[in-house]
PyMOL commands that place a pseudoatom at each C-alpha (Angstrom):
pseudoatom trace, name=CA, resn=UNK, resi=1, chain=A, elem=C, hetatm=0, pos=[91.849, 182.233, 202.795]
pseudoatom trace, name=CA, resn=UNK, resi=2, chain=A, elem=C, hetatm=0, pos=[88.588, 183.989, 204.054]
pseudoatom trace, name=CA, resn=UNK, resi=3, chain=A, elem=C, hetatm=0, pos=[87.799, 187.471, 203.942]
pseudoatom trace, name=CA, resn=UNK, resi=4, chain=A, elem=C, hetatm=0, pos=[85.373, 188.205, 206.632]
pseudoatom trace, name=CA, resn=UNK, resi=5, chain=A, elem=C, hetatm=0, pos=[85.431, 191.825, 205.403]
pseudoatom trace, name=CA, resn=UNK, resi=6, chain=A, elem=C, hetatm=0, pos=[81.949, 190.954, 203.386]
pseudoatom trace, name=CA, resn=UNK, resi=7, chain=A, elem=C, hetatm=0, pos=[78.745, 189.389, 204.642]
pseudoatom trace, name=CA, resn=UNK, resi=8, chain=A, elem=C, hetatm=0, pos=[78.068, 186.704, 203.910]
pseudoatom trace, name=CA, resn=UNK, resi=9, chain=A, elem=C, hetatm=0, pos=[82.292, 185.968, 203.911]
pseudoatom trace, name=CA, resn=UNK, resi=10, chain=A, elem=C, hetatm=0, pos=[83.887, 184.721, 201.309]
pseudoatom trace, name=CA, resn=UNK, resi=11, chain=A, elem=C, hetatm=0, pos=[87.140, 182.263, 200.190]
pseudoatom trace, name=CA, resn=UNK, resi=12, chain=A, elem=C, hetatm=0, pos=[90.118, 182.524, 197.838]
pseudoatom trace, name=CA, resn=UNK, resi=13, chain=A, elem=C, hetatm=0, pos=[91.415, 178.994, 197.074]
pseudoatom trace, name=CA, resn=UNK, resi=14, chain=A, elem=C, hetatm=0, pos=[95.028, 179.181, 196.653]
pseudoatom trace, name=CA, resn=UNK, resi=15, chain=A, elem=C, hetatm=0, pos=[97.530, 176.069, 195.117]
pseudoatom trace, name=CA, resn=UNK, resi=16, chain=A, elem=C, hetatm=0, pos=[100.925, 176.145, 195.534]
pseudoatom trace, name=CA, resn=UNK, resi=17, chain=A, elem=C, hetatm=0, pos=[100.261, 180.210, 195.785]
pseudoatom trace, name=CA, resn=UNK, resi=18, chain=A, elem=C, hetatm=0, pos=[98.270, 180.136, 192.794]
pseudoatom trace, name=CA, resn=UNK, resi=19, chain=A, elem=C, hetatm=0, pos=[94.363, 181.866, 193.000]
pseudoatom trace, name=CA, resn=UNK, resi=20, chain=A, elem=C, hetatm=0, pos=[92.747, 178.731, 191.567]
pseudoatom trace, name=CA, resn=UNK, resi=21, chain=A, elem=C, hetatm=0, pos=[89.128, 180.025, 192.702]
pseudoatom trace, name=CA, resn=UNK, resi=22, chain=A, elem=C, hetatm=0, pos=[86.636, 179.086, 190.483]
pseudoatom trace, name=CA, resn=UNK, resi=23, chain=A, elem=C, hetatm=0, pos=[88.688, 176.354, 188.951]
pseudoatom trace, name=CA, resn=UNK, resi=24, chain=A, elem=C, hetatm=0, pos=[89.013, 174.322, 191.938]
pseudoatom trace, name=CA, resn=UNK, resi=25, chain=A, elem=C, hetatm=0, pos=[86.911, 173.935, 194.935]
pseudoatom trace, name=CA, resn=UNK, resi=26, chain=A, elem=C, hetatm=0, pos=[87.647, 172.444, 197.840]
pseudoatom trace, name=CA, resn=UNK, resi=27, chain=A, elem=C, hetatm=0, pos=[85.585, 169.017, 198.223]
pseudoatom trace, name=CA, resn=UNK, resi=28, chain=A, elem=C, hetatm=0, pos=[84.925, 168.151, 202.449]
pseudoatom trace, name=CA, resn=UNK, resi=29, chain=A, elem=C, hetatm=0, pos=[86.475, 165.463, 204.050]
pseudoatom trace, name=CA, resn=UNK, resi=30, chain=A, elem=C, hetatm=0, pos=[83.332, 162.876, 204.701]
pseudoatom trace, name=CA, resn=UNK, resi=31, chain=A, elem=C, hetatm=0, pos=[82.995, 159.485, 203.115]
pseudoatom trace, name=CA, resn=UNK, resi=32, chain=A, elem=C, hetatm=0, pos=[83.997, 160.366, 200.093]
pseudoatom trace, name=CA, resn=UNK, resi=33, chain=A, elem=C, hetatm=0, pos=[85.860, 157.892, 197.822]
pseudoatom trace, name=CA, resn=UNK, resi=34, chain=A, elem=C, hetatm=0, pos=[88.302, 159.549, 195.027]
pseudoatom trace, name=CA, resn=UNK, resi=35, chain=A, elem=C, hetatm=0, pos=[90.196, 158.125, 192.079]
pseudoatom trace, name=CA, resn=UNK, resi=36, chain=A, elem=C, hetatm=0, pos=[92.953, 159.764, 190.313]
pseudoatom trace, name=CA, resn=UNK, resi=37, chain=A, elem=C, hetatm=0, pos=[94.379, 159.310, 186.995]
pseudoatom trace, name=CA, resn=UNK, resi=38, chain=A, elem=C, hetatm=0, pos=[97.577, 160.914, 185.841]
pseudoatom trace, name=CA, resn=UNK, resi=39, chain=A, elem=C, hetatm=0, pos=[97.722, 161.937, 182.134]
pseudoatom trace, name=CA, resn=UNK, resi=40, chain=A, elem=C, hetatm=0, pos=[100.847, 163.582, 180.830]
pseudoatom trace, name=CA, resn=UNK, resi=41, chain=A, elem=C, hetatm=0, pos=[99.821, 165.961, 177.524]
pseudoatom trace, name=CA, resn=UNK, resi=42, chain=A, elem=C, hetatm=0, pos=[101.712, 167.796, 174.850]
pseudoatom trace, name=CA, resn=UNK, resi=43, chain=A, elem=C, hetatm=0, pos=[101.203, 171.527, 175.247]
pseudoatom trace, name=CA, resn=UNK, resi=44, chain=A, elem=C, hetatm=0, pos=[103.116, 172.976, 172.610]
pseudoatom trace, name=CA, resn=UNK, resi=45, chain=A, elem=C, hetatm=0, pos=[106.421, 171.014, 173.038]
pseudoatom trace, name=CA, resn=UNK, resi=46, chain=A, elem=C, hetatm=0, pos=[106.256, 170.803, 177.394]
pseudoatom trace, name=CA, resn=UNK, resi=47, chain=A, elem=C, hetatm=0, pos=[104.570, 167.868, 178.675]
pseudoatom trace, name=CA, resn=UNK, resi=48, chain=A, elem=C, hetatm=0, pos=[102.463, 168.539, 181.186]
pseudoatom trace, name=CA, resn=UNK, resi=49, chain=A, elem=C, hetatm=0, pos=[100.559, 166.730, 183.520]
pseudoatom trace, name=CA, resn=UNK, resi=50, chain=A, elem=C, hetatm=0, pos=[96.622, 166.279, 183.734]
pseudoatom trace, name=CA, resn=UNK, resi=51, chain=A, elem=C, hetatm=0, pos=[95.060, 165.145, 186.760]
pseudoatom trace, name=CA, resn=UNK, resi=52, chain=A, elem=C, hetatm=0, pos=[91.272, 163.657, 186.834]
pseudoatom trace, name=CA, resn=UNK, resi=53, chain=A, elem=C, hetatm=0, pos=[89.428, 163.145, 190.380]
pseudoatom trace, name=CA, resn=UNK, resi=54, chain=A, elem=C, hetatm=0, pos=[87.024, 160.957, 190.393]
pseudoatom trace, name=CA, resn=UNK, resi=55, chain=A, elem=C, hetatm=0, pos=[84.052, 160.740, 193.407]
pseudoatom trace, name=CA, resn=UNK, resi=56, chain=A, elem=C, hetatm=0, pos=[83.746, 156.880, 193.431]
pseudoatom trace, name=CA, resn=UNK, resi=57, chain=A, elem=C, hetatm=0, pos=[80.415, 156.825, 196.183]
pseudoatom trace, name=CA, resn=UNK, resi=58, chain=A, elem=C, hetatm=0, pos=[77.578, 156.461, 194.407]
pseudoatom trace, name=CA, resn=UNK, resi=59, chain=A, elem=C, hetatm=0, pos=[76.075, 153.269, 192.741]
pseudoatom trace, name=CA, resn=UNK, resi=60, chain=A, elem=C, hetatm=0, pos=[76.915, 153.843, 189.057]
pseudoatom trace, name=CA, resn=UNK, resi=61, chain=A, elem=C, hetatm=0, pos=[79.865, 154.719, 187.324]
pseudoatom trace, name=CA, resn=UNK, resi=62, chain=A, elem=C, hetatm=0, pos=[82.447, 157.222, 189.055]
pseudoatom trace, name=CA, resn=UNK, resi=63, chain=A, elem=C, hetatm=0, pos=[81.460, 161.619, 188.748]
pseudoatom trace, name=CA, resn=UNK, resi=64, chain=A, elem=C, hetatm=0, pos=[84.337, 163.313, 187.563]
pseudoatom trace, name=CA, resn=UNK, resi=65, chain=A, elem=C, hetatm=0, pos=[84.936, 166.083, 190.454]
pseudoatom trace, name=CA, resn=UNK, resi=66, chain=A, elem=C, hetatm=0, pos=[87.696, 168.248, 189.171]
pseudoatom trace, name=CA, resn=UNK, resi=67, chain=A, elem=C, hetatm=0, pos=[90.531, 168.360, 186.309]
pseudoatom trace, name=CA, resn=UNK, resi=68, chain=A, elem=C, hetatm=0, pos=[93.923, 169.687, 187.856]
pseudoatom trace, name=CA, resn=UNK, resi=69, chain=A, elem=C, hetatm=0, pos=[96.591, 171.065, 185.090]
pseudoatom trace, name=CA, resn=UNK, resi=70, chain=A, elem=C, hetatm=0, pos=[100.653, 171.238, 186.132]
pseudoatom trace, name=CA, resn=UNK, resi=71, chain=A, elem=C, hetatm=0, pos=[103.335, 172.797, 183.700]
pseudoatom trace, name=CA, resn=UNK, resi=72, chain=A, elem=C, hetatm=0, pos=[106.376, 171.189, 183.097]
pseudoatom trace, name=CA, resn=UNK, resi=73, chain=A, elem=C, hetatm=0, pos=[107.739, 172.571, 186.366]
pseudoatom trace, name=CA, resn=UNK, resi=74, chain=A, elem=C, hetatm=0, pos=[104.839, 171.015, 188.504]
pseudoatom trace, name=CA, resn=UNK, resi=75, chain=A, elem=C, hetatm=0, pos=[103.168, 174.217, 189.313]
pseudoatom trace, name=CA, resn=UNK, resi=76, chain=A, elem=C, hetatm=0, pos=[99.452, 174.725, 189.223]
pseudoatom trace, name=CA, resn=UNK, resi=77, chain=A, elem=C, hetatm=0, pos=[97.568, 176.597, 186.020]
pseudoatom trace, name=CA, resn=UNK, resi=78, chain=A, elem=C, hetatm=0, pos=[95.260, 177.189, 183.727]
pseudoatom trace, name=CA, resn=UNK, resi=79, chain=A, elem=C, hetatm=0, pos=[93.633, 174.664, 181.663]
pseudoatom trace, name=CA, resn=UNK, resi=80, chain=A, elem=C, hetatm=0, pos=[95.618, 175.254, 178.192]
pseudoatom trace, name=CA, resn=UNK, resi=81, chain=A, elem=C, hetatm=0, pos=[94.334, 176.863, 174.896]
pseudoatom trace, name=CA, resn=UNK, resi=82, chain=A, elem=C, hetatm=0, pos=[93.111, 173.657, 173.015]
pseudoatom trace, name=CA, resn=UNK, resi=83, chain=A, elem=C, hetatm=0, pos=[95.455, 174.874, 169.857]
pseudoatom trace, name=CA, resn=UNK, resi=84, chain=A, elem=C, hetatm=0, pos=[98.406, 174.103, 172.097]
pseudoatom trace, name=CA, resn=UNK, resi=85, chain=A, elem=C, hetatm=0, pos=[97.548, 170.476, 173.019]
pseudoatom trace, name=CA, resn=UNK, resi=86, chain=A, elem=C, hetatm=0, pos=[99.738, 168.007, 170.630]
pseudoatom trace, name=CA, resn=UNK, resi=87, chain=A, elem=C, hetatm=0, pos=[100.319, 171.092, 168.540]
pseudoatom trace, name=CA, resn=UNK, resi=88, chain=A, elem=C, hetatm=0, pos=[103.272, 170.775, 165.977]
pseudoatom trace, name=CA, resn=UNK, resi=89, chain=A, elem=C, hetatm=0, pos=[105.862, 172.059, 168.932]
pseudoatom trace, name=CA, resn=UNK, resi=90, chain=A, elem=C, hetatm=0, pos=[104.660, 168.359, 169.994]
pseudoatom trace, name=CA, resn=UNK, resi=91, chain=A, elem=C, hetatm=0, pos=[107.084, 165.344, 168.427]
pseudoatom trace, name=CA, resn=UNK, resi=92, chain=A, elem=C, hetatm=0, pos=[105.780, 161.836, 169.066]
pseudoatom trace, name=CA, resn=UNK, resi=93, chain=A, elem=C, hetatm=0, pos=[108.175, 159.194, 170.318]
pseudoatom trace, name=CA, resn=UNK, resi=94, chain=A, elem=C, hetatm=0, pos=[108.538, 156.836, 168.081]
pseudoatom trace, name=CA, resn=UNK, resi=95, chain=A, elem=C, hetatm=0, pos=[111.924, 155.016, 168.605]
pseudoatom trace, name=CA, resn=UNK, resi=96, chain=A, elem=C, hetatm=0, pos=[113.150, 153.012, 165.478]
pseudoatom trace, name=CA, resn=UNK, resi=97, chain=A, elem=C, hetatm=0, pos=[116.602, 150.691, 165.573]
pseudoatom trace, name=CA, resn=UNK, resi=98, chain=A, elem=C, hetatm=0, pos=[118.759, 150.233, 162.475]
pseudoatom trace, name=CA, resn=UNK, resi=99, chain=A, elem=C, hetatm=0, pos=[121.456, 148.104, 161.582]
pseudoatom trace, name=CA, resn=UNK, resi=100, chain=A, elem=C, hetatm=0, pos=[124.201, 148.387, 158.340]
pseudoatom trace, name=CA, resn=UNK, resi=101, chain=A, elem=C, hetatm=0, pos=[127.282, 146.760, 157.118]
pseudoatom trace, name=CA, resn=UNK, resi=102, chain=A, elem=C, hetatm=0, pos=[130.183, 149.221, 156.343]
pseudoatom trace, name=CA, resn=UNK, resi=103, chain=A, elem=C, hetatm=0, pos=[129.870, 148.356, 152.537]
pseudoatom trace, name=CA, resn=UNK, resi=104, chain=A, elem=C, hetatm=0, pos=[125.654, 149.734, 152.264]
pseudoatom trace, name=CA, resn=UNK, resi=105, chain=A, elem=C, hetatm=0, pos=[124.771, 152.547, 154.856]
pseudoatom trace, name=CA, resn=UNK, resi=106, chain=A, elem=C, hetatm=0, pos=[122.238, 153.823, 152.653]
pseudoatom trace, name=CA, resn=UNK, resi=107, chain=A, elem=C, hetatm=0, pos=[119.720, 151.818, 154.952]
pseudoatom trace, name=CA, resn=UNK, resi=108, chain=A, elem=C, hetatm=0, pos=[120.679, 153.876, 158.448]
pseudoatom trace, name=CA, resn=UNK, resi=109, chain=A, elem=C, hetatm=0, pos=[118.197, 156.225, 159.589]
pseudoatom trace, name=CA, resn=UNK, resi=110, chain=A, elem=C, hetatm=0, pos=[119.132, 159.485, 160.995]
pseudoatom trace, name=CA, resn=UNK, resi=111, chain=A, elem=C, hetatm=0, pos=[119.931, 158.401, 164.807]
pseudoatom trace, name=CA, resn=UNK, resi=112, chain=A, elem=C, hetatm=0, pos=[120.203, 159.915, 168.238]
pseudoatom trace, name=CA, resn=UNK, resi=113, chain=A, elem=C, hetatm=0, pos=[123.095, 157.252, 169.374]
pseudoatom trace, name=CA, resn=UNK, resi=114, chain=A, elem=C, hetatm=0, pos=[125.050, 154.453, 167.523]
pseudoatom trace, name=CA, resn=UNK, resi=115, chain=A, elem=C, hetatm=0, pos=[127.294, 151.566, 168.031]
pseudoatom trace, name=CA, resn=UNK, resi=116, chain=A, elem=C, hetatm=0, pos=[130.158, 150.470, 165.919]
pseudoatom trace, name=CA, resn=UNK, resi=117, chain=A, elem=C, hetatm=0, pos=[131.872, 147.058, 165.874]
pseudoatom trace, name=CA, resn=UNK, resi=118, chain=A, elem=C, hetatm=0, pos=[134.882, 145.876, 163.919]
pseudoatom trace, name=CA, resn=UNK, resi=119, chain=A, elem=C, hetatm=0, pos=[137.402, 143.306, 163.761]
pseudoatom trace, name=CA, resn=UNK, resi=120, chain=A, elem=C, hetatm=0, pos=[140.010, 144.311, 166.311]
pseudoatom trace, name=CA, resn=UNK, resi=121, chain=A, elem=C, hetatm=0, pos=[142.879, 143.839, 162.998]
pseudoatom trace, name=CA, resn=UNK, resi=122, chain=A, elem=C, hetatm=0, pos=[142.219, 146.926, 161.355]
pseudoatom trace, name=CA, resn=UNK, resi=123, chain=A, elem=C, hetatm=0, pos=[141.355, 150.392, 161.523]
pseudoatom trace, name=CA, resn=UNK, resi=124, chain=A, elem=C, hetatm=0, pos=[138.709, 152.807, 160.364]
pseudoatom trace, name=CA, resn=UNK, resi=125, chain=A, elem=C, hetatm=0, pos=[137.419, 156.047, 159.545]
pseudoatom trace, name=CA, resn=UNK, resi=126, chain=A, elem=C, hetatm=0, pos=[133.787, 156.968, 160.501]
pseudoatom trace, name=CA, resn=UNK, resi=127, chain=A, elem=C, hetatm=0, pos=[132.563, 159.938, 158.851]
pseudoatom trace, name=CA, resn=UNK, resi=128, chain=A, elem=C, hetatm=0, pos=[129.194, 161.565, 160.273]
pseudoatom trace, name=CA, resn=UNK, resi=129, chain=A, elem=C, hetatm=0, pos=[126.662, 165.213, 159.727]
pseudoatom trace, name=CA, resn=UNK, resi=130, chain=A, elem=C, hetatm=0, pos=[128.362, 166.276, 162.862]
pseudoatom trace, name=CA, resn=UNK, resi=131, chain=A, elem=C, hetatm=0, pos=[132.234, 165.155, 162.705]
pseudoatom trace, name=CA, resn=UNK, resi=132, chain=A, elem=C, hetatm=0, pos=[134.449, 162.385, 162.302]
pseudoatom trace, name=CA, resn=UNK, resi=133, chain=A, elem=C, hetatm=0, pos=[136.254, 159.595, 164.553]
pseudoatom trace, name=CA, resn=UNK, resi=134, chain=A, elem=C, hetatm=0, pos=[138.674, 156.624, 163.762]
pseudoatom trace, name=CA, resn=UNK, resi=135, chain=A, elem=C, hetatm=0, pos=[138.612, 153.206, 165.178]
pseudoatom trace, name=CA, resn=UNK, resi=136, chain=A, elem=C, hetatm=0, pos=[142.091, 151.978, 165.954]
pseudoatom trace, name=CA, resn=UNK, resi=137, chain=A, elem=C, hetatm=0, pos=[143.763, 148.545, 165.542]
pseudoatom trace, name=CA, resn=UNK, resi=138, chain=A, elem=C, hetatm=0, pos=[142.483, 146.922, 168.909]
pseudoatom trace, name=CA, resn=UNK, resi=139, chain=A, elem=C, hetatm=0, pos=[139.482, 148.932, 169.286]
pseudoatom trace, name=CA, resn=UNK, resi=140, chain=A, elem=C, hetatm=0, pos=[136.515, 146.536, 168.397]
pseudoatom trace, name=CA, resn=UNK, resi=141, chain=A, elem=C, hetatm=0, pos=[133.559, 148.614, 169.598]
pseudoatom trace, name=CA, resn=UNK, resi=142, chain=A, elem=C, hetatm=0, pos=[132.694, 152.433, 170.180]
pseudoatom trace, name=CA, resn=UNK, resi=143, chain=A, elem=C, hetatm=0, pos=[129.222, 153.238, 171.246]
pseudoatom trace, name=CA, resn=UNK, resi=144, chain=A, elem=C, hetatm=0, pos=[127.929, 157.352, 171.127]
pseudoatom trace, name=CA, resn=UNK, resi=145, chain=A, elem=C, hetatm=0, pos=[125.860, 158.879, 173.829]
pseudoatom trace, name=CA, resn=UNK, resi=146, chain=A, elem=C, hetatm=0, pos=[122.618, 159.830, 173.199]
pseudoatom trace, name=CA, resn=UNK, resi=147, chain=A, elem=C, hetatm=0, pos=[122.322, 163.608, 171.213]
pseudoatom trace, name=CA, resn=UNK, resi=148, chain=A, elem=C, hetatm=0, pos=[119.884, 165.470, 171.425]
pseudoatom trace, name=CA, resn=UNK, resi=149, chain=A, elem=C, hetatm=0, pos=[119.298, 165.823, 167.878]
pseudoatom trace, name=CA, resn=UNK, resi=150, chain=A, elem=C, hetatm=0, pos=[119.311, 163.280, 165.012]
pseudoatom trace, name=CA, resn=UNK, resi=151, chain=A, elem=C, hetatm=0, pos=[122.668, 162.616, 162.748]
pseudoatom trace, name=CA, resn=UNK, resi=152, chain=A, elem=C, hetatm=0, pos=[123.880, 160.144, 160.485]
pseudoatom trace, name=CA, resn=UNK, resi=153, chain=A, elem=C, hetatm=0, pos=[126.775, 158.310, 159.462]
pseudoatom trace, name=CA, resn=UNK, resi=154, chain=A, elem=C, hetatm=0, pos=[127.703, 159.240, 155.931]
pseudoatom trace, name=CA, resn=UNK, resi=155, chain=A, elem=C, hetatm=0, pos=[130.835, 157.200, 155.107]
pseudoatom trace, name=CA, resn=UNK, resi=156, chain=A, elem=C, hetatm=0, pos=[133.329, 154.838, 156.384]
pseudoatom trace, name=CA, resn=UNK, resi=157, chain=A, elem=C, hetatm=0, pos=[136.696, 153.767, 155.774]
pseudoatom trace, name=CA, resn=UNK, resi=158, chain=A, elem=C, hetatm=0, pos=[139.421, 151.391, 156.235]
pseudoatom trace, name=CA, resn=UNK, resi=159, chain=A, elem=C, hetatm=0, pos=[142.055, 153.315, 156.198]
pseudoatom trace, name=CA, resn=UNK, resi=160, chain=A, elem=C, hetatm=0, pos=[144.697, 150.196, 157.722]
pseudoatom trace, name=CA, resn=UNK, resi=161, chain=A, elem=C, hetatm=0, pos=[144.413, 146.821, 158.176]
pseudoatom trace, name=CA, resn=UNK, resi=162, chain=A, elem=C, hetatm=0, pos=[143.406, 143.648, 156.839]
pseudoatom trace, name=CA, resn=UNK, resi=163, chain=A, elem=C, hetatm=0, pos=[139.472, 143.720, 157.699]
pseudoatom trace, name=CA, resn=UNK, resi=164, chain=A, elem=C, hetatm=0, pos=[136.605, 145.128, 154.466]
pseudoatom trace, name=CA, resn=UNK, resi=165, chain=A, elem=C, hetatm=0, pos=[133.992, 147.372, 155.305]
pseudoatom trace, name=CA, resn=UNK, resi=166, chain=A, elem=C, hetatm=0, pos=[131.595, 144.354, 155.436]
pseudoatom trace, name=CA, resn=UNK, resi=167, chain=A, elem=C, hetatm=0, pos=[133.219, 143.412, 158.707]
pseudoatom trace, name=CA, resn=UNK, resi=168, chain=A, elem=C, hetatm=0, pos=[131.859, 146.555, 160.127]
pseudoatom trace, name=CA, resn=UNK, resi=169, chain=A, elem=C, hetatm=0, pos=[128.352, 146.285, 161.986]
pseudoatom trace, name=CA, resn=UNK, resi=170, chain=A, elem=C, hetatm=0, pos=[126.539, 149.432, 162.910]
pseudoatom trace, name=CA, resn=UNK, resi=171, chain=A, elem=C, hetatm=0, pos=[123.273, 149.535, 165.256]
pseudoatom trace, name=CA, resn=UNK, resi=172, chain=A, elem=C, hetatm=0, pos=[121.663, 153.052, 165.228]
pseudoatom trace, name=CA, resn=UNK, resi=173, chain=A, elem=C, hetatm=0, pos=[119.053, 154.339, 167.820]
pseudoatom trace, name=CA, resn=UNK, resi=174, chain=A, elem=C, hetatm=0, pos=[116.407, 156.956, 166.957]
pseudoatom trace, name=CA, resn=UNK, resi=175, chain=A, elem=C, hetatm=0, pos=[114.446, 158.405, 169.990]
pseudoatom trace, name=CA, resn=UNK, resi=176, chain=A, elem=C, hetatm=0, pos=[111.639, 160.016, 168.201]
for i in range(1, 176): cmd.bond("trace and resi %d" % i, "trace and resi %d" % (i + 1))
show_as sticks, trace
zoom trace
């Protein structure tokens, strides 16, 4: 936008109907040569995303032109305060799998999602931090969805059937 109001006139850059002048200028549309890269960065729990533009004309290595910042919601702001970049609101993802027998589930880790399988002869009694389920006679598999927060499975039981707890096979899944 120009305001011709003032001599010599001036401009208001505007993104997504955010005022970005002074952060951003606008860069003309001659030979120039750009580059992007896309970082997505922790800012206090949200990831956001981190654009670098790169001017890729001259001989040497490329000249960084401008650094672009979108919230979680894709709009346009303010670089953040550097105390909120991988912050501890920001959890790392660092997936882990773990497997147990029915008779020693001391090794499971707390999980996001877990699969049970049995011998289809006999049934059992899965106790968990957030409830309990049984596994019927004929019923040689149940798999959870993925929760949003951790769990674990804290006992299980044949409670009919011909099968021992070492016939039971548990895979957990931790997201982060």
């Amino acid at each position: 936008m120009f305001n011709t109001n003032v001599n010599p006139p001036t401009s208001t850059l505007y993104i997504n109907g955010t005022d970005v002048t002074g952060q951003y200028e606008v860069v003309p549309c001659n030979n120039i040569k750009y580059d992007y890269e896309k970082e997505t960065i922790c800012v206090d729990g949200r990831n956001w995303t981190k654009w670098y533009v790169w001017d890729k004309t001259g001989d040497g290595d490329p000249n960084l032109v401008s650094i672009l910042w979108l919230d979680e919601n894709d709009v346009v702001v303010n670089s953040p305060d550097p105390i909120l970049i991988d912050n501890v609101n920001c959890v790392n993802c660092n997936p882990l799998i773990s497997d147990a027998f029915g008779d020693d589930i001391s090794m499971l880790t707390p999980m996001h999602s877990f699969v049970v399988t049995k011998p289809h002869c006999c049934e059992v009694l899965i106790t968990t931090t957030i409830g309990q389920f049984k596994l019927i006679e004929g019923e040689t598999m149940y798999s959870s969805s993925d929760f949003k927060c951790s769990f674990n499975i804290t006992d299980i039981e044949i409670i009919n059937g011909t099968c021992g707890l070492s016939d039971v096979h548990i895979i957990s899944n931790k997201l982060f």
